[in-house]
C-alpha positions in Angstrom: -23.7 -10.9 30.6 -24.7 -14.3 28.7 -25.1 -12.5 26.0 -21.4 -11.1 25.5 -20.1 -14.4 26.7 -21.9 -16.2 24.5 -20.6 -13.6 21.9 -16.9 -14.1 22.8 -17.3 -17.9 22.6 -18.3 -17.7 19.4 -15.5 -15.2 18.3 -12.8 -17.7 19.4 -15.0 -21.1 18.0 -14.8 -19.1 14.6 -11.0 -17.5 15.0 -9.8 -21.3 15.9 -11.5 -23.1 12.5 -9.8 -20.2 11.0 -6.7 -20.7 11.9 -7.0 -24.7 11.3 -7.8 -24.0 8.1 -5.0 -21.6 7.0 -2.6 -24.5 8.8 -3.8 -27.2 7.0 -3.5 -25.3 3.6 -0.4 -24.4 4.7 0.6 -28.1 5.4 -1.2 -29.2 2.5 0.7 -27.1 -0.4 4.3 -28.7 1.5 4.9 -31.2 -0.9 4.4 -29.4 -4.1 6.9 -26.8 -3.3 9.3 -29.3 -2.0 9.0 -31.2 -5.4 10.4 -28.0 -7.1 13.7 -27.8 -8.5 15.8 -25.1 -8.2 15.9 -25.0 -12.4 12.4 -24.8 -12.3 12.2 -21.2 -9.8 14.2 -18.7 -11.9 11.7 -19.6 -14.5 8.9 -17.7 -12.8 8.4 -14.1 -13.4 9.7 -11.7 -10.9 6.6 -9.8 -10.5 3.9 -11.7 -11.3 5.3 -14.8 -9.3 1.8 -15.6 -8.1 -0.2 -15.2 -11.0 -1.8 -18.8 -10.2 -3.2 -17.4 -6.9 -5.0 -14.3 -8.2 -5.9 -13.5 -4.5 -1.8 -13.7 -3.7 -1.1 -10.7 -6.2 -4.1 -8.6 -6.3 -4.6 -8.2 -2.0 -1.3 -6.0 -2.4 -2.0 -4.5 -6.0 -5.6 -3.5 -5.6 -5.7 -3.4 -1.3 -9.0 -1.2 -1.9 -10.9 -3.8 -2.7 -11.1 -6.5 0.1 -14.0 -4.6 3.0 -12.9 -3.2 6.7 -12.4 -6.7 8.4 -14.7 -4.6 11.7 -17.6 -6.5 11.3 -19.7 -3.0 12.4 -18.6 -2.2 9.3 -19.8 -4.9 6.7 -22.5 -4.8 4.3 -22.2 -7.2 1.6 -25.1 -5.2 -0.9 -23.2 -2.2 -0.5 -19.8 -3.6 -1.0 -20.7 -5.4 -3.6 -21.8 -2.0 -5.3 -18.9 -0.4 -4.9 -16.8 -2.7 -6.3 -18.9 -2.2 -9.4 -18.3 1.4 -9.4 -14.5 0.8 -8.9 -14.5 -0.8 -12.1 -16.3 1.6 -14.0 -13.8 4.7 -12.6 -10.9 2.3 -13.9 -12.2 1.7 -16.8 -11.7 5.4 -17.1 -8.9 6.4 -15.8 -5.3 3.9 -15.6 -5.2 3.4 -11.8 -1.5 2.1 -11.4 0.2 0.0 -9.3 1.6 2.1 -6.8 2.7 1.4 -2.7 3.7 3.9 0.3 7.0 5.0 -0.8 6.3 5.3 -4.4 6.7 8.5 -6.1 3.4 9.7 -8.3 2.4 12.6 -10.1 -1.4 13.0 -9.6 -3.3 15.7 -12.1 -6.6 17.1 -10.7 -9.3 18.9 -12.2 -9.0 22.9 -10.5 -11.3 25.8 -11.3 -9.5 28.1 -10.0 -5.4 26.7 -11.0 -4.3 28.6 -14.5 -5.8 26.3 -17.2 -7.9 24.4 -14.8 -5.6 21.9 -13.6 -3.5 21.3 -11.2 -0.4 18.7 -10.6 1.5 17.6 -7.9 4.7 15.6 -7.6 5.5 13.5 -4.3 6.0 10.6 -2.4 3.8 8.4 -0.9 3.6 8.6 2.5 -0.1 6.7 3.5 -2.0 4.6 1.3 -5.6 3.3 3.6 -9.3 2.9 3.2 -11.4 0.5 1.5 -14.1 0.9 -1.2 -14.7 4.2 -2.3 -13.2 5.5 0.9 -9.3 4.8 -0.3 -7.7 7.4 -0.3 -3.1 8.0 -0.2 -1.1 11.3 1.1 1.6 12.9 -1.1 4.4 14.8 0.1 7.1 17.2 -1.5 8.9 20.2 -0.1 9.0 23.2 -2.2 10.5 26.5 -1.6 11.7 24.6 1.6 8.0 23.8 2.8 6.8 20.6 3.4 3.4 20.4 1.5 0.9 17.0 1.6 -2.2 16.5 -0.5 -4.2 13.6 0.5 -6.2 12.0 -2.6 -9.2 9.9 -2.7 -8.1 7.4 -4.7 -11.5 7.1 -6.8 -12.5 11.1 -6.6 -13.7 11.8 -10.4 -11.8 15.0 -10.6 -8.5 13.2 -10.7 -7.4 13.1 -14.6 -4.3 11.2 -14.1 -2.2 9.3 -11.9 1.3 8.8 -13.3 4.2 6.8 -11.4 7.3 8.2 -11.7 9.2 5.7 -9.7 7.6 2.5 -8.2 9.4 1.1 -5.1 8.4 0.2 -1.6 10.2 1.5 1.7 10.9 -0.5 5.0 7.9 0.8 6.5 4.0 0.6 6.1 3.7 4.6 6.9 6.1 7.2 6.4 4.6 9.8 8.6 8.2 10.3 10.2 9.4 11.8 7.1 7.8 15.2 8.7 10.2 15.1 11.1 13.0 14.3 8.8 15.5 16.4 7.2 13.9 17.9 3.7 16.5 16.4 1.2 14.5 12.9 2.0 10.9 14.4 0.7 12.0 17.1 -1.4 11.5 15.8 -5.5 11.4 17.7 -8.8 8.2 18.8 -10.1 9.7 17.9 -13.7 10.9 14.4 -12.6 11.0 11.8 -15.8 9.3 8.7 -15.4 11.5 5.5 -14.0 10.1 2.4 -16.0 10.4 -0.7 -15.0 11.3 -3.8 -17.4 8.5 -5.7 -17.6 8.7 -8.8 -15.1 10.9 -6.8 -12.6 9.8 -7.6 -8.8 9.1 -4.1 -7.3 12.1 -2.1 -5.9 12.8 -1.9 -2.1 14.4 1.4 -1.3 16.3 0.4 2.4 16.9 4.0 2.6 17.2 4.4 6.7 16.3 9.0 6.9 18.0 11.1 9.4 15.1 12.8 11.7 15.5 16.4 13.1 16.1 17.4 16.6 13.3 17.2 19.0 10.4 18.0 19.5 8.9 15.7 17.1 5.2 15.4 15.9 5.0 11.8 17.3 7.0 9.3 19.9 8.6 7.9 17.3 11.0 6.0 19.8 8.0 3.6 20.9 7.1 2.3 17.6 9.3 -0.4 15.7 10.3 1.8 12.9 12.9 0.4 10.0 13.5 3.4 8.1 15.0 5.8 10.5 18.8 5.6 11.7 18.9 8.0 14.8 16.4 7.9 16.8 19.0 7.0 19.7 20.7 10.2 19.7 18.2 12.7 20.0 16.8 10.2 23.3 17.3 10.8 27.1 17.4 8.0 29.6 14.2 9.0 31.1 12.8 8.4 26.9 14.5 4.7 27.0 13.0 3.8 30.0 9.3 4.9 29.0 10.0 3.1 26.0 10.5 0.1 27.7 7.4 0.5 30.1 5.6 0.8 27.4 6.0 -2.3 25.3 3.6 -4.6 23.6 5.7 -8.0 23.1 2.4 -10.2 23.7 0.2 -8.9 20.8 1.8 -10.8 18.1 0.4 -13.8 19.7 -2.7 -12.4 20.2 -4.7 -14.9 17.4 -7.9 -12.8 18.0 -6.4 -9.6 17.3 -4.8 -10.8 14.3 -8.2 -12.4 13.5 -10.1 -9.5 13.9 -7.6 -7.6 11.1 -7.9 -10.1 8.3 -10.6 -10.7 6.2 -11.0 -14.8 5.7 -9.5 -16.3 2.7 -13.2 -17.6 1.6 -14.7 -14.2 1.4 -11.8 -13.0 -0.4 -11.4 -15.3 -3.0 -15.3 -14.3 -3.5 -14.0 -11.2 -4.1 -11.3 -11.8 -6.2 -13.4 -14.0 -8.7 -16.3 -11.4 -8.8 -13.7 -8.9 -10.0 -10.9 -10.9 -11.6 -11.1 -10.9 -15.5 -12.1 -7.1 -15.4 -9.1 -6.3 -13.4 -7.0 -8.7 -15.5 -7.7 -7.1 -18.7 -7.2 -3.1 -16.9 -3.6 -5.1 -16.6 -2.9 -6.2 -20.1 -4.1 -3.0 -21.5 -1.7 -1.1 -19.3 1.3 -3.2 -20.1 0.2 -3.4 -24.2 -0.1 1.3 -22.9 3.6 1.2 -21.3 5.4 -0.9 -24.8 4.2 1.8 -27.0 5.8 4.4 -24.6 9.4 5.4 -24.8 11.6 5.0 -21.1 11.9 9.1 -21.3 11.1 12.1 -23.1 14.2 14.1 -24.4 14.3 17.7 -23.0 14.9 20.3 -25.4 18.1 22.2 -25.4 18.9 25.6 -24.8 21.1 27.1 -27.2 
């Protein structure tokens, strides 16, 4: 029983100078963006707004590499060797920049698929994991079947991983889209490639889907969802009240919840320094890749 106090004492005691610190930064860097002139802001790049801060950018380019913030989960040796491998699968194969809601176009080593590989066209629907363990889930209907292929993000037998149109959605999962009409998951297996100018700030899609009739796969009604439109017809009153029973306003000021899911800023500026200049020239490469490319490949005509 001391023992678990003494445990939870020191959670909060470490959680607190956490959060002091991330205040005071916060109060500290005040003044310098006050000083800035509204001349001065268009100036930055659109994308790459927070290229001073490598930690800013790369914890939402390259989420893979900051460790499960469970401590039961930690080892600092073995992270630190898997970062290492990371690099060496990227300096292999061009990982893009890609989020949930993107669409990709992943090509995959297959024995058994007529000239040994296989490729499949969809939208992201889950991007999670850390280390070797990340791994994202693609969906596409074809023939009027909704088909998903989860990738490990680093698995060797991927050959390539093209994005045909980088954009974000209003929410962090899209697992909804299995209950939502097929026009909203259903993309061409030909799609051209959507290119970006370089310097662009990546796409939101605000896109709100239309779900199907009940039953569903999930209570969709109890979690705050952005990207769906009518939930509220397909509900009963019995649903609405449920709902309400079963509301969580209190966690977002649960500070050791939050704590718990974020890894501290020291250990990931660690991170980002061990693996910066690698990462940053994988990025120039890529964008020296995408000049020499043309923004789409005419099709041949029929005639």
């Amino acid at each position: 029983m001391a023992l678990a106090i003494r445990r939870t004492t020191t959670d909060l005691f470490t959680a607190a100078k956490w959060f002091a610190r991330r205040d005071c930064r916060f109060l500290s860097s005040l003044p310098e963006k006050a000083e800035e002139t509204a001349e001065e802001a268009p100036k930055r790049p659109g994308r790459r707004s927070s290229s001073r801060n490598p930690a800013l950018e790369f914890r939402h380019v390259y989420p893979e590499f900051l460790p499960d913030p469970n401590p039961k989960w930690r080892n600092s040796l073995r992270e630190k060797l898997e970062r290492a491998d990371m690099l060496k699968r990227r300096n292999q194969i061009d990982i893009p920049e890609f989020y949930v809601g993107s669409i990709l176009a992943v090509t995959i080593a297959d024995p058994h698929a007529q000239g040994k590989i296989n490729r499949f066209v969809g939208i992201c629907i889950e991007r999670k994991g850390c280390g070797l363990r990340a791994e994202f889930i693609l969906r596409n209907v074809i023939d009027h079947q909704g088909i998903e292929v989860r990738y490990e993000l680093y698995d060797p037998t991927i050959q390539r991983i093209q994005v045909l149109r980088l954009e974000k959605r209003l929410d962090d999962k899209l697992y909804y889209l299995r209950d939502a009409l097929p026009e909203y998951s259903t993309f061409p297996v030909d799609m051209d490639p959507e290119i970006l100018p370089e310097g662009t700030p990546v796409p939101l899609n605000p896109v709100q889907v239309k779900l199907k009739p009940r039953p569903w796969l999930e209570r969709w009604e109890r979690q705050e969802l952005k990207g769906v439109s009518n939930i509220e017809e397909h509900l009963k009153e019995k649903d609405r009240v449920r709902r309400e029973l079963r509301k969580t306003p209190w966690e977002k000021y649960d500070l050791m919840k939050q704590y718990r899911k974020t890894i501290p800023e020291e250990d990931q500026n660690e991170i980002w320094g061990e693996v910066y200049n690698q990462l940053h020239q994988l990025q120039i490469t890529r964008k020296k890749t995408y000049r020499k490319r043309t923004l789409s490949t005419p099709k041949p005509q029929l005639g």
